[in-house]
Short mmCIF file of the C-alpha atoms (twelve columns), coordinates in Angstrom:
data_MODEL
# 
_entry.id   MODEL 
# 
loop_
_atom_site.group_PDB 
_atom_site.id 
_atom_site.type_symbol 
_atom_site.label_atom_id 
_atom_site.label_alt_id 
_atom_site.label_comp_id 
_atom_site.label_asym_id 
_atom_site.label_seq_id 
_atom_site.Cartn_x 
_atom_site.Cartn_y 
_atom_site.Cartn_z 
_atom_site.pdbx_PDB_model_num 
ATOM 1   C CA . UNK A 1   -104.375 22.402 50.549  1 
ATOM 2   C CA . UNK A 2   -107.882 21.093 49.790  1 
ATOM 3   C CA . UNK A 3   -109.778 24.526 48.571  1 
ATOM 4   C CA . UNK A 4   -112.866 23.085 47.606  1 
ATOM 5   C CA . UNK A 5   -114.562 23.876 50.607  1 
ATOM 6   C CA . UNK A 6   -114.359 27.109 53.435  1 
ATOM 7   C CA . UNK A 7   -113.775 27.111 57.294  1 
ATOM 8   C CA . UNK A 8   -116.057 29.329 58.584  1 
ATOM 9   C CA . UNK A 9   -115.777 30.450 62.485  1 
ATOM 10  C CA . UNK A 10  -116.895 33.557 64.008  1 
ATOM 11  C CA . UNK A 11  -116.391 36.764 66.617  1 
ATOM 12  C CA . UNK A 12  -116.051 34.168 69.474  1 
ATOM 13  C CA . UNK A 13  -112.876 32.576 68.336  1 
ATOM 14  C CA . UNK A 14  -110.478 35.358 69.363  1 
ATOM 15  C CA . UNK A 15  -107.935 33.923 66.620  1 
ATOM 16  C CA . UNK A 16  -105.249 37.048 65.322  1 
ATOM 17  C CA . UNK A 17  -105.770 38.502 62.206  1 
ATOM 18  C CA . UNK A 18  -102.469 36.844 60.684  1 
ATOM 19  C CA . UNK A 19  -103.712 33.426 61.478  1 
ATOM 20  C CA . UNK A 20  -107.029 34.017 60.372  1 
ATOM 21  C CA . UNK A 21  -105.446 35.821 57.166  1 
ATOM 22  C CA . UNK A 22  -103.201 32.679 56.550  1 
ATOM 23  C CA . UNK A 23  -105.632 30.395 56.398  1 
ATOM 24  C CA . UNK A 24  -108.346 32.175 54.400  1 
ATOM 25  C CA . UNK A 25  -110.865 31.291 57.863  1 
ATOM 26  C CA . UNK A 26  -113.919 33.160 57.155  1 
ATOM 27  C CA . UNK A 27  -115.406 34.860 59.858  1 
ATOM 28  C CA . UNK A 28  -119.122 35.414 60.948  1 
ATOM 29  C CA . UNK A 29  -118.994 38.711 63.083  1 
ATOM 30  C CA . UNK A 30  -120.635 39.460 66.073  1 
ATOM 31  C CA . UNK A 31  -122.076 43.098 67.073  1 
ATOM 32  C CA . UNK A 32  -121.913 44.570 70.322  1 
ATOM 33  C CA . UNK A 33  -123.491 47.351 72.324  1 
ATOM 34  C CA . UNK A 34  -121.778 49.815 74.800  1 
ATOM 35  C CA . UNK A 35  -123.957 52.155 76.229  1 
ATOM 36  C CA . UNK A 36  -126.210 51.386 73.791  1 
ATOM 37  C CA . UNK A 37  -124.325 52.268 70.958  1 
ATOM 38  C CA . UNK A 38  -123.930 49.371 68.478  1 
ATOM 39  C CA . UNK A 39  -120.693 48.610 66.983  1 
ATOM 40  C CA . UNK A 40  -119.603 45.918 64.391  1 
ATOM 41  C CA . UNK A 41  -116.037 45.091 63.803  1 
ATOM 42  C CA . UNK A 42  -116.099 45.467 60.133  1 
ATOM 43  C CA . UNK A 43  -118.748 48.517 59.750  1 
ATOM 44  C CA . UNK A 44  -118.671 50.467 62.820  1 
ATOM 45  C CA . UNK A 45  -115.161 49.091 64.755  1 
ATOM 46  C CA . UNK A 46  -113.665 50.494 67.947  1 
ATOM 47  C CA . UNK A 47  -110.371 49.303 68.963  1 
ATOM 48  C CA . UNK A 48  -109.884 46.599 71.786  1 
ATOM 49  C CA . UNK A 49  -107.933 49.253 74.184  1 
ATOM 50  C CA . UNK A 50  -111.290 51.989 74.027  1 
ATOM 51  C CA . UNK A 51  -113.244 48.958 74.468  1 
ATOM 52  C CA . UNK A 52  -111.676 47.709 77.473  1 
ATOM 53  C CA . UNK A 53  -111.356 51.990 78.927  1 
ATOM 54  C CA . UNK A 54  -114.960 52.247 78.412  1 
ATOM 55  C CA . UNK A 55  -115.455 48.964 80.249  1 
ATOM 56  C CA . UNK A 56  -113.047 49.810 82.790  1 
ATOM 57  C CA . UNK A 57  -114.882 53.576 82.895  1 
ATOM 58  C CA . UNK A 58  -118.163 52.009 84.223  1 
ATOM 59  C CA . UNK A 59  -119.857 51.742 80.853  1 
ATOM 60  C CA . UNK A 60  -122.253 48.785 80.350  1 
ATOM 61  C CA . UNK A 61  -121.330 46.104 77.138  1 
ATOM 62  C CA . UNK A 62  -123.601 43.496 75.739  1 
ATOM 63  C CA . UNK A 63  -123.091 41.667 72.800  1 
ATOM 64  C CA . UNK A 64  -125.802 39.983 70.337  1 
ATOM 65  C CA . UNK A 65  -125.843 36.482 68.828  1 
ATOM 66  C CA . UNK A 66  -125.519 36.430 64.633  1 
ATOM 67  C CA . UNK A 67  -128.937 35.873 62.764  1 
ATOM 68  C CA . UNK A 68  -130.327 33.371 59.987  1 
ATOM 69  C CA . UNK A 69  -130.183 36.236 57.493  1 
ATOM 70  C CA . UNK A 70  -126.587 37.186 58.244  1 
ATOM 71  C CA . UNK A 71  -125.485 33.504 57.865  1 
ATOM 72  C CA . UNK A 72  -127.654 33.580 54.408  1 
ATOM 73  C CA . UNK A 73  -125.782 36.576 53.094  1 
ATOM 74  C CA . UNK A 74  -122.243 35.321 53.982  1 
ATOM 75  C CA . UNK A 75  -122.472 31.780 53.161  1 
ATOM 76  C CA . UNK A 76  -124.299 32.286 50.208  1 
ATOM 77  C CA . UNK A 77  -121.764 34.204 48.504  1 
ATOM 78  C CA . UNK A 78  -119.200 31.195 49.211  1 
ATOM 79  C CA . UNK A 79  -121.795 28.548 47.761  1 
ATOM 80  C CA . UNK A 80  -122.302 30.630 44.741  1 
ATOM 81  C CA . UNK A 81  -118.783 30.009 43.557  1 
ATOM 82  C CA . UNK A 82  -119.492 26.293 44.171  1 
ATOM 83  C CA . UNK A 83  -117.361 26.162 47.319  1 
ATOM 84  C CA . UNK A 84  -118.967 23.839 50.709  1 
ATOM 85  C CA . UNK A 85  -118.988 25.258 54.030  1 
ATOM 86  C CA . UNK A 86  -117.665 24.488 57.283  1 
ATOM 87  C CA . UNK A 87  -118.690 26.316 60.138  1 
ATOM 88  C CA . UNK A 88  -117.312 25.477 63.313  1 
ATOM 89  C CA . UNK A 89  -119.783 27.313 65.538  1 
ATOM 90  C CA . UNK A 90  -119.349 29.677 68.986  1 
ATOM 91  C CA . UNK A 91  -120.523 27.354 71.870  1 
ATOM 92  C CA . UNK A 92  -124.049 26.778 71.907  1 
ATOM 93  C CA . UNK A 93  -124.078 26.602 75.746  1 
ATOM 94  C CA . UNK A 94  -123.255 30.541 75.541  1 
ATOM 95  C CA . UNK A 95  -125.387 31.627 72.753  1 
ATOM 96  C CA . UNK A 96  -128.033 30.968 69.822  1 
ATOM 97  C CA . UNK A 97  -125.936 31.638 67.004  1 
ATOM 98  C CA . UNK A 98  -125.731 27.617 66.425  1 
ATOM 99  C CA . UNK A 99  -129.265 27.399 65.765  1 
ATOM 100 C CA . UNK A 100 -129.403 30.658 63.846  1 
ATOM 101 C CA . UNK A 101 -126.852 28.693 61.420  1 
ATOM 102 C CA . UNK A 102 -128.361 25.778 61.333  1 
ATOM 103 C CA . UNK A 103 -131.900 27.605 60.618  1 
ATOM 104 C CA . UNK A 104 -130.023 29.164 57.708  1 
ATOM 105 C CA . UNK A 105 -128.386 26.279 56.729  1 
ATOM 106 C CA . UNK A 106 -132.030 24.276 56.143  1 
ATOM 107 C CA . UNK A 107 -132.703 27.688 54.215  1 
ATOM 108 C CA . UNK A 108 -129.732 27.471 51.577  1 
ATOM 109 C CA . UNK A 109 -129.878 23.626 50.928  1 
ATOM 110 C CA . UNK A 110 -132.720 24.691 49.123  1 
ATOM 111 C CA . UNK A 111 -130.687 26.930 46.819  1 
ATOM 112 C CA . UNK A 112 -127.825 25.466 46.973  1 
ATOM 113 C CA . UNK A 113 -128.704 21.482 47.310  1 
ATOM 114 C CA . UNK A 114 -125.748 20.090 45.757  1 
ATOM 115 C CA . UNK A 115 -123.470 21.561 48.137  1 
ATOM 116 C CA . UNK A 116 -122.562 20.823 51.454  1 
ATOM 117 C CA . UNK A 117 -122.609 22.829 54.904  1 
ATOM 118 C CA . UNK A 118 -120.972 21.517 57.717  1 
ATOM 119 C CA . UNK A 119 -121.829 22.782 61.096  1 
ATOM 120 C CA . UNK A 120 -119.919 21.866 64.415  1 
ATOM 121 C CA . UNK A 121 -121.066 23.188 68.119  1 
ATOM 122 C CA . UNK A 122 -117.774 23.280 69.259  1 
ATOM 123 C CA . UNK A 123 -119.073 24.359 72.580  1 
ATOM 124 C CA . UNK A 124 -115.688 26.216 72.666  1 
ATOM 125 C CA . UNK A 125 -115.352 29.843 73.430  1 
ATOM 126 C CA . UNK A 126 -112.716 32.626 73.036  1 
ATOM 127 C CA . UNK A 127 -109.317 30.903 72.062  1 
ATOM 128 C CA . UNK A 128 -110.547 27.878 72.750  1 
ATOM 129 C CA . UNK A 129 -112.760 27.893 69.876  1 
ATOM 130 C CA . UNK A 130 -109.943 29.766 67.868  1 
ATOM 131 C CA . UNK A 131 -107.520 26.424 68.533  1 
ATOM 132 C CA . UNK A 132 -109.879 24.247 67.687  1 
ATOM 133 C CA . UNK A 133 -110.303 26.313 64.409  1 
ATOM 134 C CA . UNK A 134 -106.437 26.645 63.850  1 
ATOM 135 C CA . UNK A 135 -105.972 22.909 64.118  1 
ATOM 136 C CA . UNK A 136 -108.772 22.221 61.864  1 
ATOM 137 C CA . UNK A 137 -107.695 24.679 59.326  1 
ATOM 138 C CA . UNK A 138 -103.976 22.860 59.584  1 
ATOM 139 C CA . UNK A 139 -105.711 19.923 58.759  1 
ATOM 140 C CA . UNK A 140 -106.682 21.604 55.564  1 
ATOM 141 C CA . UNK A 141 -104.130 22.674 54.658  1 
ATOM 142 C CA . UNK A 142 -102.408 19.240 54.557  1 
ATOM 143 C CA . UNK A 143 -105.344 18.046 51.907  1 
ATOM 144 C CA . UNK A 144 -108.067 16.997 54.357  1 
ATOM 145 C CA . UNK A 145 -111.241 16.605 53.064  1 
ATOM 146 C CA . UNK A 146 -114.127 18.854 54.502  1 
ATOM 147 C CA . UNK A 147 -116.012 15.129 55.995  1 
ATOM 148 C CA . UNK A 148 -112.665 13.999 57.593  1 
ATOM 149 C CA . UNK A 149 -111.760 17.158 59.012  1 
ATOM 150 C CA . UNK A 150 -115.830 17.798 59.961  1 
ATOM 151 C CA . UNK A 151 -115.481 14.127 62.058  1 
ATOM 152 C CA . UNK A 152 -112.115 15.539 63.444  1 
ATOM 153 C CA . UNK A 153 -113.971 18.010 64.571  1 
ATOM 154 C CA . UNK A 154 -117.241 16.288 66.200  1 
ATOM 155 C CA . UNK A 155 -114.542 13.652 67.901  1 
ATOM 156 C CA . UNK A 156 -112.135 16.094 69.562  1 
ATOM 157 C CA . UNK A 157 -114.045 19.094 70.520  1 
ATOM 158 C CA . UNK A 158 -114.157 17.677 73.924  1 
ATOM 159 C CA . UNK A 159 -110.227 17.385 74.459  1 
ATOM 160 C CA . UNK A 160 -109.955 21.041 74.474  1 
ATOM 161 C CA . UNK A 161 -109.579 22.783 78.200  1 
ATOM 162 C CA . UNK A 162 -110.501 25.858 78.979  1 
ATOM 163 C CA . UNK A 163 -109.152 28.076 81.832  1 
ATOM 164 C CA . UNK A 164 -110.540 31.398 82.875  1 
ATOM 165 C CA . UNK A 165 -109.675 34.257 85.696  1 
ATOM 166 C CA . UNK A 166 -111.384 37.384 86.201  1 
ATOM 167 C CA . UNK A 167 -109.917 40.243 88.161  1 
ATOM 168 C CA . UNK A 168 -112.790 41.846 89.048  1 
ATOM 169 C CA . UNK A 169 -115.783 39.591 90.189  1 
ATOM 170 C CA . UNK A 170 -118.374 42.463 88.804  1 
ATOM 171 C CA . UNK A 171 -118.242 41.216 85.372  1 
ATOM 172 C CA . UNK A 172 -119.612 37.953 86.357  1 
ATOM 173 C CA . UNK A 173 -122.124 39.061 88.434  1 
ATOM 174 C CA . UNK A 174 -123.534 41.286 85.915  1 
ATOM 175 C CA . UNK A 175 -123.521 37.844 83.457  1 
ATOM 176 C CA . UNK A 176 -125.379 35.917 86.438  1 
ATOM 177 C CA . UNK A 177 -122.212 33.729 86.806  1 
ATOM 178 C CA . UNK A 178 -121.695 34.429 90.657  1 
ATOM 179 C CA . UNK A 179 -124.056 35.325 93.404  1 
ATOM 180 C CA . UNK A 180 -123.872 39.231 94.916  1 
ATOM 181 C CA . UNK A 181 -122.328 37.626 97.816  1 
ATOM 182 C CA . UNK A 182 -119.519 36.362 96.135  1 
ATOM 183 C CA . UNK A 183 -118.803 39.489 94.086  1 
ATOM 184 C CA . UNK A 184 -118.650 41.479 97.150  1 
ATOM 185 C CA . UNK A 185 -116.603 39.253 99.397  1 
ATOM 186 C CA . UNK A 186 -114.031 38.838 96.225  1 
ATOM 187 C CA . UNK A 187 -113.710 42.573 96.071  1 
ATOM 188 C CA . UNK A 188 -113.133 42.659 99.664  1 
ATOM 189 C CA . UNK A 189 -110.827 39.691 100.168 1 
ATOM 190 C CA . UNK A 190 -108.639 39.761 96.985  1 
ATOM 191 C CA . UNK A 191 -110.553 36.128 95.993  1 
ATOM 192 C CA . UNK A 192 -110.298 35.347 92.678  1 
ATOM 193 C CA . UNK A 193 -112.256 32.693 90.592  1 
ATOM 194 C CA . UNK A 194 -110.778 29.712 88.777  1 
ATOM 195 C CA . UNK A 195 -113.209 28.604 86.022  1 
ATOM 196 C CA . UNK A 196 -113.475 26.354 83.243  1 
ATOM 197 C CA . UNK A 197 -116.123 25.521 80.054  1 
ATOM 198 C CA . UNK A 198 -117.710 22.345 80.977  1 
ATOM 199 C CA . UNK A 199 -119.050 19.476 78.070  1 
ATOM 200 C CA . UNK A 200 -121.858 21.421 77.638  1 
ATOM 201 C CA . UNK A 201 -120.070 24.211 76.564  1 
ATOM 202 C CA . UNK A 202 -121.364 26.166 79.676  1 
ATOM 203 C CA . UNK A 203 -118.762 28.807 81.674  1 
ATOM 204 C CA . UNK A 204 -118.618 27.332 85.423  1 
ATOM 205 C CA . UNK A 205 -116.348 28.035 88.367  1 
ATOM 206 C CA . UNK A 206 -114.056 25.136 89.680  1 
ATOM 207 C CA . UNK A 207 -112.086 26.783 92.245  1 
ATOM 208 C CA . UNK A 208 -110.668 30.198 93.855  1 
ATOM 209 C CA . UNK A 209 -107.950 31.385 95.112  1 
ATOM 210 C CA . UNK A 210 -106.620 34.847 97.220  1 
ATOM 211 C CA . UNK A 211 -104.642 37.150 95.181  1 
ATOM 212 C CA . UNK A 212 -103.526 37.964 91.428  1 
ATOM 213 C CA . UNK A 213 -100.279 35.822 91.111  1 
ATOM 214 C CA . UNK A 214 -102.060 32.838 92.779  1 
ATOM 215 C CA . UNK A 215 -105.141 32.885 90.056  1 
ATOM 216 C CA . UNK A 216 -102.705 32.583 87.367  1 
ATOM 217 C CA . UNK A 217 -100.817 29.818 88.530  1 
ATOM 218 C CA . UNK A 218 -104.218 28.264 89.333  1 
ATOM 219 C CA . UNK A 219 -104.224 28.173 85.610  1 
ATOM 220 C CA . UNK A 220 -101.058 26.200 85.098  1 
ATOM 221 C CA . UNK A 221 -101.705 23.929 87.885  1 
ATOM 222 C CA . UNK A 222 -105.184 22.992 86.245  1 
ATOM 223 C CA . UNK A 223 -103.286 22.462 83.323  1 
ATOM 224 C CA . UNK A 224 -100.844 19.895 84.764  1 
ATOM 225 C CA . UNK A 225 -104.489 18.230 86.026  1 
ATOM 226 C CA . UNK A 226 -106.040 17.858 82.522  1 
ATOM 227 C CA . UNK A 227 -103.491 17.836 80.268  1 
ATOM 228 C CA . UNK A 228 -102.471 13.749 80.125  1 
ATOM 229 C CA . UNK A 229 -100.213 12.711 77.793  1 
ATOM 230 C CA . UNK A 230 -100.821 15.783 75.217  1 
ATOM 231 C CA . UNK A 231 -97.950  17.093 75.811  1 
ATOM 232 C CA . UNK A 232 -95.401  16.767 72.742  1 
ATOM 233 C CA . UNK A 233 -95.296  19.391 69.855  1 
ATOM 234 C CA . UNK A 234 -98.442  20.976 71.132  1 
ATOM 235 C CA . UNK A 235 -99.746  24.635 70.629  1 
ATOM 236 C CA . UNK A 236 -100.683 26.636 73.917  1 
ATOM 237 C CA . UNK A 237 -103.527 29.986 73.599  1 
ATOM 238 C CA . UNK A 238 -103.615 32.230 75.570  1 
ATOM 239 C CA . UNK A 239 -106.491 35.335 75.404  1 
ATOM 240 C CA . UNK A 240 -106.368 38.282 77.628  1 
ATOM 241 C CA . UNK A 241 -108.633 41.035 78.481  1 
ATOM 242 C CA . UNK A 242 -105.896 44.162 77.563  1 
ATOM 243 C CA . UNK A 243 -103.597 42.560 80.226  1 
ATOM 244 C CA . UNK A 244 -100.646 41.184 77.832  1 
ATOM 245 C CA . UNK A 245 -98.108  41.284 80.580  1 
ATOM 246 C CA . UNK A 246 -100.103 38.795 82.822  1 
ATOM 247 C CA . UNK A 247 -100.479 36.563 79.783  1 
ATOM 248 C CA . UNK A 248 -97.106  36.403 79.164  1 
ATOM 249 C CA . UNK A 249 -96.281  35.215 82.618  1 
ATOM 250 C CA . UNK A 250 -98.405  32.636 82.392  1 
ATOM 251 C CA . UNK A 251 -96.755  31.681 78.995  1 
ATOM 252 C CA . UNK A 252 -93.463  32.115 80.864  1 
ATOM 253 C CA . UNK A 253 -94.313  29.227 83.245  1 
ATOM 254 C CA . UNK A 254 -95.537  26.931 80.693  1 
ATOM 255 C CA . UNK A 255 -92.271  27.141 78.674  1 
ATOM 256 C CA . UNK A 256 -90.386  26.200 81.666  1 
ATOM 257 C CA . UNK A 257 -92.871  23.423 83.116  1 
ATOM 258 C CA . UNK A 258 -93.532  22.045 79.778  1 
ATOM 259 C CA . UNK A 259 -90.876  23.031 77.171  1 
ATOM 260 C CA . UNK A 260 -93.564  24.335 75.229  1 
ATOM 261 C CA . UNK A 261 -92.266  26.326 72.126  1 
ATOM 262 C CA . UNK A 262 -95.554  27.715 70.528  1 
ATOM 263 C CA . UNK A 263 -97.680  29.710 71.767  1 
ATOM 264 C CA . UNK A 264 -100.766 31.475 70.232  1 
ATOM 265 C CA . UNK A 265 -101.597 34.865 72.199  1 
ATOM 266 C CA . UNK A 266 -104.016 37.492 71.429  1 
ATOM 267 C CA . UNK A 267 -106.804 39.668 73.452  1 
ATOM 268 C CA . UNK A 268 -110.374 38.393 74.082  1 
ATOM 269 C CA . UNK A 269 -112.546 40.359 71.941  1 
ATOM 270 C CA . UNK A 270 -115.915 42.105 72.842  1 
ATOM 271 C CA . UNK A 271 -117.999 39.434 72.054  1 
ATOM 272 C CA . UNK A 272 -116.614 37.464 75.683  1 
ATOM 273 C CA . UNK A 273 -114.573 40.355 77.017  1 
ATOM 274 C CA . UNK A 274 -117.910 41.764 77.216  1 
ATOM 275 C CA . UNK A 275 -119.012 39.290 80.397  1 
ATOM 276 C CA . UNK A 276 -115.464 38.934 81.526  1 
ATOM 277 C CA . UNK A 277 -114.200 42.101 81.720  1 
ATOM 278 C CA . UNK A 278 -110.754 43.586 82.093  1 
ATOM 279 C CA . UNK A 279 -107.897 42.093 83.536  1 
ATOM 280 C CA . UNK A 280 -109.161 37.870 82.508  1 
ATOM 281 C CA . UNK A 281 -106.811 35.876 81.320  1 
ATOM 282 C CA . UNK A 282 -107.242 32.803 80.105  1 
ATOM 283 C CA . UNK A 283 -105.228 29.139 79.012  1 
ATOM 284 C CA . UNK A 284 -106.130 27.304 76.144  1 
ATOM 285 C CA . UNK A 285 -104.687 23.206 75.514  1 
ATOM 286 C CA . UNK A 286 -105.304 19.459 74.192  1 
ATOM 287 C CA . UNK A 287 -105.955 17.743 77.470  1 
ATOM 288 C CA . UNK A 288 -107.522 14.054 77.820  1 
ATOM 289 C CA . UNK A 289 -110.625 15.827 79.215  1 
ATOM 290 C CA . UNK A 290 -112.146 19.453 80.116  1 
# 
C-alpha cells in the first residue's frame, strides 16, 4: 500500500464506517440543520433513524457546504507529518465545497509548498461518490501512486451511473427539483420519479413510473441501459433513505440478472437524505456512460 499520501472524501460519499475504517479514507464532514438546530456527525451526532423520524415528522433539514478554514485545519494536520493529499470532492454541480477546497488548497501551498494536494470534482454524490472513493482507495492499496490514481480519477469519474427514487415527491419540491404540479399529481397518482446525476454532476429526472415496485425496477432496467460491457467482477452500491428492505430487493434482482456477488449497501446520510427524503433508494455501477 503506497502511504505516502491520504484519500480524503467527505459527508457526501455515504461509504460505511468499516470501509472507510479499512482504508484509513479521511473524511471532511458536513453539518446539517433540523429545525434549526445544527448538528455535526463527529461533535453534535444524531443517529440516521431520528434523522429520518424527524424528517418523516414534518421537520425541515438543510445541510451546509464545508469551508476554506475547515479544509485548512484538517488537511493541515496531514501535511504536517509530510503526507500529500487527495481529495476526491462532493459534486460541484450540488454544492461549493469544491471551491472551498480548492480556495484552501491555494492557501496551504504556501505553507506547505513541497507537498502535493490533489483535488478531483467527482461530480458524484451519495454512494456514487463513495464507489468512486472505494475503487480509488483499492488502487492504493495495490501501490498506486497518488498522480496515477489522481488521473484514474479525472478519466473515469464519468463511467459512474447514478440512479435515484424518491417516495415522496415533497422532498424534491422543497429542493426546487420538481414543479408544485408534479409533487401534487405524484402524491395523488402513486407517480414516482426515475432520476439520474448528469456530466455535470447535476440531479435530473429521466423518467417516472406509477407505483413503488415499478420505481425500483426502473432502477435495474436503467442499469441494463448504461451498464455496457462492465459487467464482470464488478461492485454494485446501493444507499437508502432508512428503507433497507427496499434496497435489498433491488440487490436481490441484480444478483439474479447479473450474477453480481458484491454489493456495497449503506443509508444515505443527512447531507443528501436531507433533499431526498425518506423512503429513496438509490443504484450505484461502472457503466460506459451516465
Amino acid at each position: 500500500m503506497s502511504e505516502n499520501y491520504v484519500i480524503f472524501s467527505d459527508s457526501g460519499c455515504d461509504l460505511p464506517n468499516h470501509i472507510i475504517e479499512q482504508y484509513n479514507i479521511g473524511i471532511i464532514r458536513f453539518p446539517f440543520m433540523i429545525d434549526g438546530e445544527h448538528f455535526d456527525e463527529s461533535s453534535n451526532p444524531l443517529s440516521i433513524r431520528d434523522f429520518y423520524d424527524k424528517m418523516r415528522a414534518g421537520s425541515v433539514t438543510a445541510t451546509s457546504q464545508a469551508t476554506p478554514d475547515q479544509f485548512i485545519k484538517v488537511f493541515g494536520e496531514v501535511l504536517e507529518k509530510g503526507k500529500d493529499i487527495l481529495y476526491i470532492c462532493f459534486s460541484s454541480g450540488l454544492s461549493g465545497t469544491h471551491n472551498s477546497a480548492i480556495l484552501a488548497k491555494e492557501t496551504l501551498l504556501d505553507e506547505y509548498p513541497d507537498r502535493k494536494i490533489n483535488i478531483v470534482d467527482s461530480l458524484c454524490a451519495s454512494m456514487g461518490e463513495g464507489l468512486f472513493v472505494y475503487t480509488a482507495a483499492l488502487m492504493q492499496a495495490d501501490g498506486k501512486d497518488i498522480d496515477e490514481v489522481t488521473e484514474w480519477c479525472e478519466n473515469n469519474k464519468l463511467n459512474v451511473v447514478h440512479m435515484f427514487t424518491v417516495d415522496d415527491l415533497v422532498y424534491l419540491y422543497r429542493g426546487g427539483r420538481v414543479s408544485k404540479a408534479t409533487q401534487i399529481a405524484g402524491s395523488i397518482l402513486g407517480i414516482k420519479p426515475v432520476l439520474h446525476v448528469d456530466n455535470e454532476g447535476h440531479l435530473v429526472p429521466i423518467g417516472k413510473v406509477r407505483g413503488r415496485r415499478q420505481s425500483l425496477m426502473g432502477l435495474v432496467d436503467g442499469m441494463a441501459e448504461r451498464i455496457g460491457e462492465h459487467t464482470e467482477d464488478i461492485t454494485i452500491g446501493i444507499s437508502h433513505g432508512d428503507c433497507y428492505e427496499d434496497a435489498v430487493y433491488v440487490r436481490d434482482i441484480i444478483s439474479k440478472r447479473y450474477n453480481v456477488k458484491k454489493f456495497i449497501i449503506n443509508h444515505i446520510g443527512p447531507v443528501i437524505g436531507a433533499h431526498s427524503g425518506p423512503g429513496t433508494v438509490a443504484l450505484f455501477f461502472f457503466g460506459n456512460n451516465r
